[in-house]
Backbone as CSV, one residue per row, in Angstrom:
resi,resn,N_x,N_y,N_z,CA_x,CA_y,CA_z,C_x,C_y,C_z
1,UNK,102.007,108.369,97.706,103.335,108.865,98.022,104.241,107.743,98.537
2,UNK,103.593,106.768,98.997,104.329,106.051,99.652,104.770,105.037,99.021
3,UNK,104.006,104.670,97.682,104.667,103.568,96.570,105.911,104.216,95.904
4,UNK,105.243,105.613,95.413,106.485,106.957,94.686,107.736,106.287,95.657
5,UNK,107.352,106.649,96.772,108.519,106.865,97.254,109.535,105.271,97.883
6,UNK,108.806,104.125,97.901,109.461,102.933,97.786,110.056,102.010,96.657
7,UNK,109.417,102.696,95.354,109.787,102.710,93.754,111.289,103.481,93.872
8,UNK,111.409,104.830,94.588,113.108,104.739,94.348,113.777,104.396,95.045
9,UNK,113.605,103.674,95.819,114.811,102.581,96.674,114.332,101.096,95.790
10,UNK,113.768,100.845,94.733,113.568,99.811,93.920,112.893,98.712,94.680
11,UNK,111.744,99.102,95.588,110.844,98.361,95.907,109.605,98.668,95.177
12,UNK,108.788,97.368,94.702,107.899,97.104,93.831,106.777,96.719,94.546
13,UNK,105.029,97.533,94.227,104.292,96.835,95.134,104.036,95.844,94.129
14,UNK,103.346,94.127,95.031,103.399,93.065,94.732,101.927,92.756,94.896
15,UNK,101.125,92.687,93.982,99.882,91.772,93.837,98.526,92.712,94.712
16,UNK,97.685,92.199,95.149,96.527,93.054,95.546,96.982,93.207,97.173
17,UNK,95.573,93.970,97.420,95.604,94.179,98.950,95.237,92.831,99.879
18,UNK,96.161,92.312,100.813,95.664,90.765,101.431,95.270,90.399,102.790
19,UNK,94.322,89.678,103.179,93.224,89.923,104.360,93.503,90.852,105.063
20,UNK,94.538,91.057,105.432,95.198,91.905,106.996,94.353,93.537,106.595
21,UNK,94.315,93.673,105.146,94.655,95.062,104.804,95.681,95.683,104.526
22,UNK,96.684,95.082,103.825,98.409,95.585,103.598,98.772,94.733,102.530
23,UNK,99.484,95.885,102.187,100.166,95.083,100.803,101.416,94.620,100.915
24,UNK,102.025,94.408,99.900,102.964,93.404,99.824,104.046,94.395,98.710
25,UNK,105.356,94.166,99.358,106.229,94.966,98.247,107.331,93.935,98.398
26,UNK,108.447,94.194,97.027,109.175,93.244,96.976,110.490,94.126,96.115
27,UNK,111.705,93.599,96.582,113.179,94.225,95.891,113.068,93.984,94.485
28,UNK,113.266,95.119,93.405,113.683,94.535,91.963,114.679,95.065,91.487
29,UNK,115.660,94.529,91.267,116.232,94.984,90.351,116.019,96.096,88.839
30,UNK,116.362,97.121,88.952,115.727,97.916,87.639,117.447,98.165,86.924
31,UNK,117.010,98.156,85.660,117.759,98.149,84.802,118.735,99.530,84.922
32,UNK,119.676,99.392,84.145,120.553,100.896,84.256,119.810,101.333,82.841
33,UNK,119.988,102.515,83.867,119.954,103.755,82.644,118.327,103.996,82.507
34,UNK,117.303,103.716,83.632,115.594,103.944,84.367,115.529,103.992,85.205
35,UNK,114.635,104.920,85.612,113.859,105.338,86.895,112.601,104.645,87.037
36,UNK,112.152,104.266,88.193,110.945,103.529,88.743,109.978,104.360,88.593
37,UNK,109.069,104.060,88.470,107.792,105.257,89.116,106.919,104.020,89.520
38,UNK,106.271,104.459,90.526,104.169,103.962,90.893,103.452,104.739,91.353
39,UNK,102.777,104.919,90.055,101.864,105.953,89.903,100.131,105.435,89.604
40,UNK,99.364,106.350,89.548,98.229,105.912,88.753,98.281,105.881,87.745
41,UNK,97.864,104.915,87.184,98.057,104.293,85.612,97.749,105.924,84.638
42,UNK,97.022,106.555,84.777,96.744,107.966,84.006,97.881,108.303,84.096
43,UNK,99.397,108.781,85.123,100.261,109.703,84.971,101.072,108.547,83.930
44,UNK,101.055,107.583,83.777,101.867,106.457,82.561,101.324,107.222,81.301
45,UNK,100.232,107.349,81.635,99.389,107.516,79.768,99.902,108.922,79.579
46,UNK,99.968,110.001,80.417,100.629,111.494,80.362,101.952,111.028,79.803
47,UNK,102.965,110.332,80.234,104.141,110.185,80.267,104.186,109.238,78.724
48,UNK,103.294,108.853,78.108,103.213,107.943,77.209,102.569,109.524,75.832
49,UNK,102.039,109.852,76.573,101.293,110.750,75.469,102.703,111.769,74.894
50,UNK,103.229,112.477,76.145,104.708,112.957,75.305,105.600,112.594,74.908
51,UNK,105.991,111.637,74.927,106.858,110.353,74.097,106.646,110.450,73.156
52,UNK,105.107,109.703,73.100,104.971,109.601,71.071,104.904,111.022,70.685
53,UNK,104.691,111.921,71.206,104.202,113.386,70.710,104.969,113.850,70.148
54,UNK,106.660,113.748,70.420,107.851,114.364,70.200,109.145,113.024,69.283
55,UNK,108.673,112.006,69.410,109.236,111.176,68.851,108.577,110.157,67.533
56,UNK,109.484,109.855,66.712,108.892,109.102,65.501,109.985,108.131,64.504
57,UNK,110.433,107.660,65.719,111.170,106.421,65.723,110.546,104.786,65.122
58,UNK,110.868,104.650,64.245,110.315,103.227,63.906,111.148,102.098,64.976
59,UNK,110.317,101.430,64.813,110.703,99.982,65.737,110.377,99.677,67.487
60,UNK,110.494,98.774,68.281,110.255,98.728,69.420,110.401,100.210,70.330
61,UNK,110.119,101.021,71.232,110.306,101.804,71.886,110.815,101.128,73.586
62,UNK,112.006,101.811,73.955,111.928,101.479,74.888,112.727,102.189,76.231
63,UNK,111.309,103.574,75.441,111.466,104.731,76.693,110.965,104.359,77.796
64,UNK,109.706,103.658,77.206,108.634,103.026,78.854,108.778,101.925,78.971
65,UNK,108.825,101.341,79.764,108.571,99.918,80.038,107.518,99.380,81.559
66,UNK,106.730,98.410,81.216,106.283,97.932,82.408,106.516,96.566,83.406
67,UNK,106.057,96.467,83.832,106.022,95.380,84.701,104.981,94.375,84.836
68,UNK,105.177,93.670,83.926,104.233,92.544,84.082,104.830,90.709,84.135
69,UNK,104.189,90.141,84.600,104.758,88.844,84.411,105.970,88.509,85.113
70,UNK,106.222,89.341,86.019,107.599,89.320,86.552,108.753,89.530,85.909
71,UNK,108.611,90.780,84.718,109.708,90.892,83.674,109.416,92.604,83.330
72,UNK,110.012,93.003,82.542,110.069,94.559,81.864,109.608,94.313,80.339
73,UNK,108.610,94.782,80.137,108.488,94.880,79.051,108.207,96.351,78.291
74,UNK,108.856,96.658,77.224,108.752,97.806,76.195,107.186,98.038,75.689
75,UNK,106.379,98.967,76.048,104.834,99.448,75.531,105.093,99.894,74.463
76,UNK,104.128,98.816,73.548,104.425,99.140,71.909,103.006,100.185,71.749
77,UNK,102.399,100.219,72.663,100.440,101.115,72.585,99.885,100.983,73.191
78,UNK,98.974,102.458,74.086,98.680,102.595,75.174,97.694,103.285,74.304
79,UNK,96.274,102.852,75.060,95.144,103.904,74.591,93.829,103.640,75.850
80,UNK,93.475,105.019,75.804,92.473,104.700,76.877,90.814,104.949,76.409
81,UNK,90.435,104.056,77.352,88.857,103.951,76.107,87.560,103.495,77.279
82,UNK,86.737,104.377,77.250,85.622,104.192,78.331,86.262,104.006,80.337
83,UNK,87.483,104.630,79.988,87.682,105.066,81.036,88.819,104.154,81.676
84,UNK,89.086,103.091,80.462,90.133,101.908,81.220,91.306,102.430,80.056
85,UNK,92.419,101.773,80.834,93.967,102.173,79.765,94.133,100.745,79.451
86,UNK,94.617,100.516,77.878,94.563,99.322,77.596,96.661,99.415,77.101
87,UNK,97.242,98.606,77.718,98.845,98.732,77.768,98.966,97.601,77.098
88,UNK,99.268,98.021,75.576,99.859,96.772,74.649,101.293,96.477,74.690
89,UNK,101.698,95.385,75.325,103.440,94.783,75.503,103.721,94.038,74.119
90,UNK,104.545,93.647,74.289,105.396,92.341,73.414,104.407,91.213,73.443
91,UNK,103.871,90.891,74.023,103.347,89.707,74.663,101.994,89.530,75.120
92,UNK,101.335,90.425,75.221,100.071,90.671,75.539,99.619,92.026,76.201
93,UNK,97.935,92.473,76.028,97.779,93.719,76.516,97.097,93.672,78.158
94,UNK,97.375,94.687,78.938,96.815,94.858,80.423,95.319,95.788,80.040
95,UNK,94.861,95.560,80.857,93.702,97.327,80.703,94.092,97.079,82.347
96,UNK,93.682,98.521,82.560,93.793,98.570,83.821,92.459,100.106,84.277
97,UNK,92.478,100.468,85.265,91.566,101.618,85.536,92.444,102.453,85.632
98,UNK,92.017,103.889,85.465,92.886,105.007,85.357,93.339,105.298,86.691
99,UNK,92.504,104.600,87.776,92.688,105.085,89.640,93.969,103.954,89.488
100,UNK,94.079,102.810,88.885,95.241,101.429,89.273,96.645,102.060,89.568
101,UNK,97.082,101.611,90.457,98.615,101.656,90.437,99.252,100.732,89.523
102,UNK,100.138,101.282,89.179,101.014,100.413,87.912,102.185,101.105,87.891
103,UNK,103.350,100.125,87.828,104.806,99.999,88.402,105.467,100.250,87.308
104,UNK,106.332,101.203,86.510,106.465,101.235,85.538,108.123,102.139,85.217
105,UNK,108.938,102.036,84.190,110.226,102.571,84.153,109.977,103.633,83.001
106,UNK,111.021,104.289,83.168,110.664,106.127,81.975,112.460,106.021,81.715
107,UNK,113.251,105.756,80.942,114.421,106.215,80.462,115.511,107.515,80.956
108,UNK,115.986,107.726,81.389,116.793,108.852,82.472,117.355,109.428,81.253
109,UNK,116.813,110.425,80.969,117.209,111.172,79.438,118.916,111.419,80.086
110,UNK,120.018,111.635,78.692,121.275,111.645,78.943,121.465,113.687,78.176
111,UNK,122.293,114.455,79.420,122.025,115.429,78.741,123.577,115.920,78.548
């Protein structure tokens, strides 16, 4: 709750847990026109699973995006396999565990 809820004032947690026992969060800038989330990597793959479910758009997608590398990148394929989520970017793929937190943007549908 407490990442949820520092993701919408656009604080980002930053890197692992460090000696003290505390983590580390940091200001980002998020793009217009997305919402933050940090969630467990599973509610990404929910949020990834109805995307493609309802859409069939050729070319880059860039309903989701993550956070890696210190940048946003558009998830071209997300699949989960023996229990890890493997997040294919532009640039290279993450796996992560389905318990991981992972920092991630969803598109603010326009109605």
């Amino acid at each position: 709750m407490i990442n949820q809820g520092l993701a919408e004032y656009s604080y980002i947690l930053k890197g692992e847990i460090d000696s003290r026992g505390f983590y580390q969060y940091e200001y980002c800038e998020i793009p217009k026109g997305y919402h933050m989330q940090c969630t467990k990597s599973v509610l990404l793959w929910r949020a990834w699973w109805k995307y493609r479910k309802y859409t069939s758009r050729p070319g880059i997608p860039l309903e989701l995006l993550i956070r890696t590398r210190d940048s946003w990148y558009p998830i071209r394929d997300l699949i989960i396999s023996d229990g890890l989520l493997y997040i294919k970017t532009l640039g290279s793929e993450i796996a992560l565990d389905s318990n991981d937190l992972v920092t991630w943007l969803n598109k603010i549908e326009v109605s």
